[in-house]
C-alpha positions as CSV (number, residue, x, y, z in Angstrom):
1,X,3.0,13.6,9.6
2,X,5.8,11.1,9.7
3,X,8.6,12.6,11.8
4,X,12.5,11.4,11.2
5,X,14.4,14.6,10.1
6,X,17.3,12.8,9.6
7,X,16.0,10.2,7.1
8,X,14.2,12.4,4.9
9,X,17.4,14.7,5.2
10,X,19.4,11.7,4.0
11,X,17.1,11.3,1.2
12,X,17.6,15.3,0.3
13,X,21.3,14.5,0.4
14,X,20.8,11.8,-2.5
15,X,19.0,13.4,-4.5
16,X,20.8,16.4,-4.9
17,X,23.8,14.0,-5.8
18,X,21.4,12.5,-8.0
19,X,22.6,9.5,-6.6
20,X,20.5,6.2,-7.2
21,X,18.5,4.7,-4.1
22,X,16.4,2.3,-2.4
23,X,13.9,3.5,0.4
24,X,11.7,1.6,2.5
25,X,9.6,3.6,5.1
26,X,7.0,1.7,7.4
27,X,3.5,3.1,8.4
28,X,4.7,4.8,11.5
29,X,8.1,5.7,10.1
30,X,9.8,4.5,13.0
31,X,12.5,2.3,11.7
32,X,13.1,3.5,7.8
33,X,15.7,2.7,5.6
34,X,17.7,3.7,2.5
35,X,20.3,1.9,0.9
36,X,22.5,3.4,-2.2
37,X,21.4,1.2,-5.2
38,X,25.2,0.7,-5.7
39,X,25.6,-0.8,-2.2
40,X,22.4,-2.7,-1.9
41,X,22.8,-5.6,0.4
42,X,22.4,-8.9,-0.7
43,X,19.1,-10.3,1.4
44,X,17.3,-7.3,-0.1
45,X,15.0,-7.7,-3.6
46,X,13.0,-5.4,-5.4
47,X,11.7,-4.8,-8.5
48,X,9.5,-2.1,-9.9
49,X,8.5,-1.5,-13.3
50,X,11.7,-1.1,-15.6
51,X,13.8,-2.1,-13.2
52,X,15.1,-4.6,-10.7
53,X,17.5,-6.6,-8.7
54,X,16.7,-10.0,-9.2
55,X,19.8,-11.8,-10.2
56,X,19.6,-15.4,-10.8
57,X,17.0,-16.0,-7.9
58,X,16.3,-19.6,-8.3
59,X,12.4,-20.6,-8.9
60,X,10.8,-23.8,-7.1
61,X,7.6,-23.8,-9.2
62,X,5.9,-26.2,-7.4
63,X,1.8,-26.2,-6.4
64,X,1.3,-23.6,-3.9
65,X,-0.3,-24.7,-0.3
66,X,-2.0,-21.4,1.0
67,X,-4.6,-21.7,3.7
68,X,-6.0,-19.3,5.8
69,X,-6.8,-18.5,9.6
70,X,-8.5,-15.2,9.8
71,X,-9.8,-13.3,13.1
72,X,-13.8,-14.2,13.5
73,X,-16.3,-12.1,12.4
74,X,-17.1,-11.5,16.4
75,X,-13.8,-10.0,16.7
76,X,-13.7,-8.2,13.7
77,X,-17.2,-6.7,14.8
78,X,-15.9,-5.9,17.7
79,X,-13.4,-3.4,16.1
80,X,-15.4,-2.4,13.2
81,X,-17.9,-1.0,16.3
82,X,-15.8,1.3,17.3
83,X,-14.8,2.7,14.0
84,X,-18.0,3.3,12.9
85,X,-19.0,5.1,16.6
86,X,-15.8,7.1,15.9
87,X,-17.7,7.7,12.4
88,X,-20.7,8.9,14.0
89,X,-18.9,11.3,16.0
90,X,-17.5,12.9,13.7
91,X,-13.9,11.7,14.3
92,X,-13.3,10.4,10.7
93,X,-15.5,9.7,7.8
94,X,-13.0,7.4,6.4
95,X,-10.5,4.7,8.3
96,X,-8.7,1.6,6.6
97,X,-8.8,-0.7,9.0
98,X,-6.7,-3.9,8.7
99,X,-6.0,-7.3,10.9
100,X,-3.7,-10.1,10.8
101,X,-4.5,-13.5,9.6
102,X,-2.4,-16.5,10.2
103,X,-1.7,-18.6,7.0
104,X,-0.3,-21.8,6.4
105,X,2.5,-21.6,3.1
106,X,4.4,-24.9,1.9
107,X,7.3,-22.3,0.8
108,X,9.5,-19.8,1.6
109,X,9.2,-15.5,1.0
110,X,12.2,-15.5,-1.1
111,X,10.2,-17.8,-3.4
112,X,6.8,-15.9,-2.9
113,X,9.0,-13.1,-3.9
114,X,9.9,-14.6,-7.6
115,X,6.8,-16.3,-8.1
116,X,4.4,-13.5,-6.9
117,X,3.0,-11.5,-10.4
118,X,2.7,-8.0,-9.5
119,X,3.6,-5.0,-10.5
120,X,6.0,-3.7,-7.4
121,X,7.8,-6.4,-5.2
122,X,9.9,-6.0,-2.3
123,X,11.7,-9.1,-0.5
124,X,13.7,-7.7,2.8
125,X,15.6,-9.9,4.7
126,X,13.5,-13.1,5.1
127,X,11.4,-11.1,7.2
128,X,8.7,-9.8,4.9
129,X,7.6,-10.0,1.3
130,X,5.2,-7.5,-0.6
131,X,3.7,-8.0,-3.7
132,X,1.7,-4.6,-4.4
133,X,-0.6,-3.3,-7.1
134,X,-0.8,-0.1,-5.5
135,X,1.5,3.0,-6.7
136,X,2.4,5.6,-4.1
137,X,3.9,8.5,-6.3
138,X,5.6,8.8,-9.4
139,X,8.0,11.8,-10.2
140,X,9.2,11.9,-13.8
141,X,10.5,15.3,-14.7
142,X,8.9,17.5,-12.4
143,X,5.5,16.1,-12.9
144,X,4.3,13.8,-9.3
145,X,1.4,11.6,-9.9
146,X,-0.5,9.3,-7.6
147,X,-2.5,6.5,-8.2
148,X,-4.9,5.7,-5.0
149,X,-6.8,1.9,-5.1
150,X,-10.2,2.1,-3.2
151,X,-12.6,-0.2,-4.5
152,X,-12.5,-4.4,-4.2
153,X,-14.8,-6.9,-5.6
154,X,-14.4,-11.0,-6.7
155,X,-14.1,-10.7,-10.8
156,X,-16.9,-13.9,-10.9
157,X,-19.5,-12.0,-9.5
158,X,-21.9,-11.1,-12.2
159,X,-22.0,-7.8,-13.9
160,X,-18.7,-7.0,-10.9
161,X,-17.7,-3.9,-12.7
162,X,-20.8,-2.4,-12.9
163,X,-21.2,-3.6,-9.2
164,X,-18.2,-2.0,-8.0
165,X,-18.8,1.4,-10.2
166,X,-22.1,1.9,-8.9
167,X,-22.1,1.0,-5.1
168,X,-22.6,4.3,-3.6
169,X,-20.3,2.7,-0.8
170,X,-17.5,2.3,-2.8
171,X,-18.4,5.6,-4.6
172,X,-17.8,7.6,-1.6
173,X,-15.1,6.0,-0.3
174,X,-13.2,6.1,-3.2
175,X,-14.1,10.2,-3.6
176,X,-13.1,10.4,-0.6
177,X,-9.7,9.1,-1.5
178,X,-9.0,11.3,-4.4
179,X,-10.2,14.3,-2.6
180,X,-7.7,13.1,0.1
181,X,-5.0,12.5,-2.0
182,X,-5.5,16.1,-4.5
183,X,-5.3,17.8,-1.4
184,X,-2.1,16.1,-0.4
185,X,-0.5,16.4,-3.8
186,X,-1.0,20.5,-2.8
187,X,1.1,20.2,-0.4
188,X,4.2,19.7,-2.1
189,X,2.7,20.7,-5.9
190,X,0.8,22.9,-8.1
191,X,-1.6,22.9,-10.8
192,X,-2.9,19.3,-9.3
193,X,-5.7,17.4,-10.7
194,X,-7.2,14.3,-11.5
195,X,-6.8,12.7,-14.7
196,X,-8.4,9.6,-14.4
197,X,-11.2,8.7,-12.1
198,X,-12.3,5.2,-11.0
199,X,-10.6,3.1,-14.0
200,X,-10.9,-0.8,-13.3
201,X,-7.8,-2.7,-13.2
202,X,-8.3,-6.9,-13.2
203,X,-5.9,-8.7,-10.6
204,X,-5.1,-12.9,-10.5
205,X,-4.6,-14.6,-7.3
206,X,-3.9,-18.0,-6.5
207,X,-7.7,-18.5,-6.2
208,X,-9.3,-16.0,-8.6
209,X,-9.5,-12.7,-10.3
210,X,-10.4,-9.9,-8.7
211,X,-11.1,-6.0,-10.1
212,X,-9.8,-3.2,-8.3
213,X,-11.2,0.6,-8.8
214,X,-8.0,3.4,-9.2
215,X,-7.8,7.0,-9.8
216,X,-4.8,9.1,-11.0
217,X,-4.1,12.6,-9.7
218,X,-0.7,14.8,-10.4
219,X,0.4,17.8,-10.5
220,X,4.4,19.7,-11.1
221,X,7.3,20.6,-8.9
222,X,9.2,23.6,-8.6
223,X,12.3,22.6,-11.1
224,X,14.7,21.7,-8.1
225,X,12.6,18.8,-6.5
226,X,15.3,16.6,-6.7
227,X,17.0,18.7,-3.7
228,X,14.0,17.9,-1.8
229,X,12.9,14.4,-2.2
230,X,13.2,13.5,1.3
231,X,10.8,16.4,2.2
232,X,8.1,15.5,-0.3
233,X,7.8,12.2,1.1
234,X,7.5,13.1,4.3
235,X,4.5,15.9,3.8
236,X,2.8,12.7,2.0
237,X,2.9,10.1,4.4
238,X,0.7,8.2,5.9
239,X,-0.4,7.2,2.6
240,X,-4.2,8.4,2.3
241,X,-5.4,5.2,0.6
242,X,-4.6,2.9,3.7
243,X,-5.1,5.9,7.0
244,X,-8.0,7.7,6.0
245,X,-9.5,11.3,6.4
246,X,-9.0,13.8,8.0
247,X,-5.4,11.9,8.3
248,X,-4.0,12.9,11.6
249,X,-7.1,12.1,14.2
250,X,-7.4,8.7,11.7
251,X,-4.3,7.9,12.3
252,X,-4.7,8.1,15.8
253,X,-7.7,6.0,16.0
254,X,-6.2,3.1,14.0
255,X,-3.2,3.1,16.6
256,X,-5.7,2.3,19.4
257,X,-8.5,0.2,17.8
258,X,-6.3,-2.3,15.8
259,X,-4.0,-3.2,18.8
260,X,-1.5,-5.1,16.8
261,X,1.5,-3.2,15.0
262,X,1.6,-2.8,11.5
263,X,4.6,-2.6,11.2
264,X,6.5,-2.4,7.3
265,X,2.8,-3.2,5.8
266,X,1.5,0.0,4.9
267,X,4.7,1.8,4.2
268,X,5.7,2.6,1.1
269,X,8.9,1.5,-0.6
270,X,10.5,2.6,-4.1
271,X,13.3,3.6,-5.8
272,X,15.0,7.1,-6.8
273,X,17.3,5.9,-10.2
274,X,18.9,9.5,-10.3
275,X,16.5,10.9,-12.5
276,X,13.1,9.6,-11.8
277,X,11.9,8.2,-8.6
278,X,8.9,5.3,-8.4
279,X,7.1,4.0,-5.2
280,X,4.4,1.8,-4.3
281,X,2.1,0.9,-1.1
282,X,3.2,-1.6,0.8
283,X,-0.2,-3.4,0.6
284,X,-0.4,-7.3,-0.3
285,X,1.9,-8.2,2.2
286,X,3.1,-11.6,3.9
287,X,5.2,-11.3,7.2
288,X,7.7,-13.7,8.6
289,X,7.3,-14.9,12.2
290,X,9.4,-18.0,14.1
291,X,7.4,-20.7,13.0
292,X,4.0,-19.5,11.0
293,X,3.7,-16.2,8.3
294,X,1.3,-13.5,8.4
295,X,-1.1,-11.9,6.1
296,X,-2.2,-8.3,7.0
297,X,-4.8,-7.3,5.3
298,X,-7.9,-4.6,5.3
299,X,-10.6,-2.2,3.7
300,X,-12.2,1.7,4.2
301,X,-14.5,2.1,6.3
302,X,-17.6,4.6,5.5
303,X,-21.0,5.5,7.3
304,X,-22.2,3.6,4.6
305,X,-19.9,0.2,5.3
306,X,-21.4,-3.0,6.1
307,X,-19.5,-5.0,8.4
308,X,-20.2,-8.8,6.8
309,X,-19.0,-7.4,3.5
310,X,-15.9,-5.5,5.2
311,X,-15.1,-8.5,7.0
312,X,-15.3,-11.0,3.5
313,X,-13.2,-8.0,1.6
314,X,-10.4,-8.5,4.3
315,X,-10.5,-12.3,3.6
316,X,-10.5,-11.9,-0.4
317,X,-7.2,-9.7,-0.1
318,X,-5.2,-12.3,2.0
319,X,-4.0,-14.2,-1.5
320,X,-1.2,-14.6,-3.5
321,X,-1.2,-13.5,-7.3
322,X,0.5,-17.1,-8.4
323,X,-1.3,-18.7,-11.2
């Protein structure tokens, strides 16, 4: 959906070279960028499993002030109302919405950055900092597999997992999702399927622990994929896990219900090392502006959503994962 024939060329160019790169694409694909992991520049950090940039980034590990500002539940109703009309039209049966929330932070992205435990991390520029649990794809030989995260609840609760495995909410949404996803996968693979559905992963924050509900789909590429990385990327983005479905008319609603930009948040980012290439969602996500920072932050929305528990979700994912 994503349309910038030159970037994902570039990206086709590299990987036929087999040479190593960093890309960073956000949600509307209007200003991505790639940057040979050879000539990365130096306000740029990432690290993703097995590998990083990190250097000798210096740690002030002192108590973290994090306090948040979210938009009322008015006008969060407000916008939720016209998803779920869109719903009952017949427009989408699944849309991630997402808003901003001011917060107040004592320190600095750069140290977010180091500090932040997480399993994919991007620091770009002093403009923007992600900390995401969330994998896009993974291509290792020929085999692409993606993880999808639909599912949220506060680890204290009793009996959350069971909770969170058994809310027929969260059950469609997150079928949903891997249906979504499969049928993406399709587009640029064969012999897909899922092989794991709804596994619990546990997640710290700065204020608690929370579970999160996954599923892992793959499938193989044709033997030359590596000459077309650019072009599998683009037949998978929008990510599914943070549009919705069907994707395109989704999209499209999002644009003019959430009327502020998204910007990076919701991109995806990874790395192509020459051999294998990595990627996560650009979820968990802390933005820069001239004198305050920004949280963006959202959850699916179904037929069967109710809005004072999508409207607490979006406050329990505006954290940190410092302990």
């Amino acid at each position: 959906m994503i349309q910038n024939n030159s970037f994902f060329n570039k990206l086709n160019d590299l990987g036929k070279k087999g040479q190593p790169f960093l890309f960073i694409i956000d949600f509307e694909g209007k200003q991505p960028e790639v940057f040979e992991l050879n000539n990365l520049p130096g306000d740029i950090y990432f690290q993703i499993p097995g590998l990083s940039n990190n250097g000798s980034l210096p740690d002030r590990n002192h108590d973290l002030t994090f306090i948040k500002h979210p938009l009322s539940f008015d006008d969060y109703k407000y916008k939720f109302d016209i998803v779920m009309r869109h719903i009952r039209n017949g427009d989408t049966y699944l849309i991630n919405l997402t808003q901003a929330t001011q917060v107040e932070i004592n320190t600095d992205l750069k140290n977010i950055y180091l500090r932040a435990r997480a399993a994919y991390k991007l620091y770009f520029r002093d403009q923007f900092v992600v900390f995401s649990p969330e994998t896009f794809v993974k291509i290792n030989g020929n085999r692409i597999s993606t993880y999808p995260m639909k599912g949220t609840i506060d680890c204290n609760i009793p009996n959350a997992e069971s909770i969170l495995l058994n809310d027929p909410k969260e059950i469609s949404e997150h079928n949903t999702i891997v249906d979504l996803m499969r049928n993406d996968l399709s587009k640029v693979a064969k012999k897909v399927s899922v092989d794991r559905f709804r596994y619990i992963e546990t997640i710290s924050t700065h204020e608690k622990k929370i579970l999160q509900a996954s599923s892992e789909i793959s499938g193989t590429l044709p033997e030359d994929y590596k000459n077309y990385l650019g072009d599998i990327l683009s037949k998978l983005l929008p990510a599914g896990s943070i549009s919705g479905a069907p994707k395109e008319k989704t999209v499209e609603i999002l644009l003019n219900t959430e009327e502020y930009s998204r910007g990076y948040y919701t991109g995806v980012f990874g790395v192509f090392d020459g051999e294998s290439l990595d990627s996560a969602v650009m979820i968990r996500y802390v933005e820069k502006n001239t004198d305050s920072f920004t949280f963006k932050s959202g959850g699916g929305i179904t037929f069967r959503s109710e809005v004072e528990k999508e409207y607490q979700e979006l406050i329990d994912k505006v954290y940190v994962p410092i302990t």
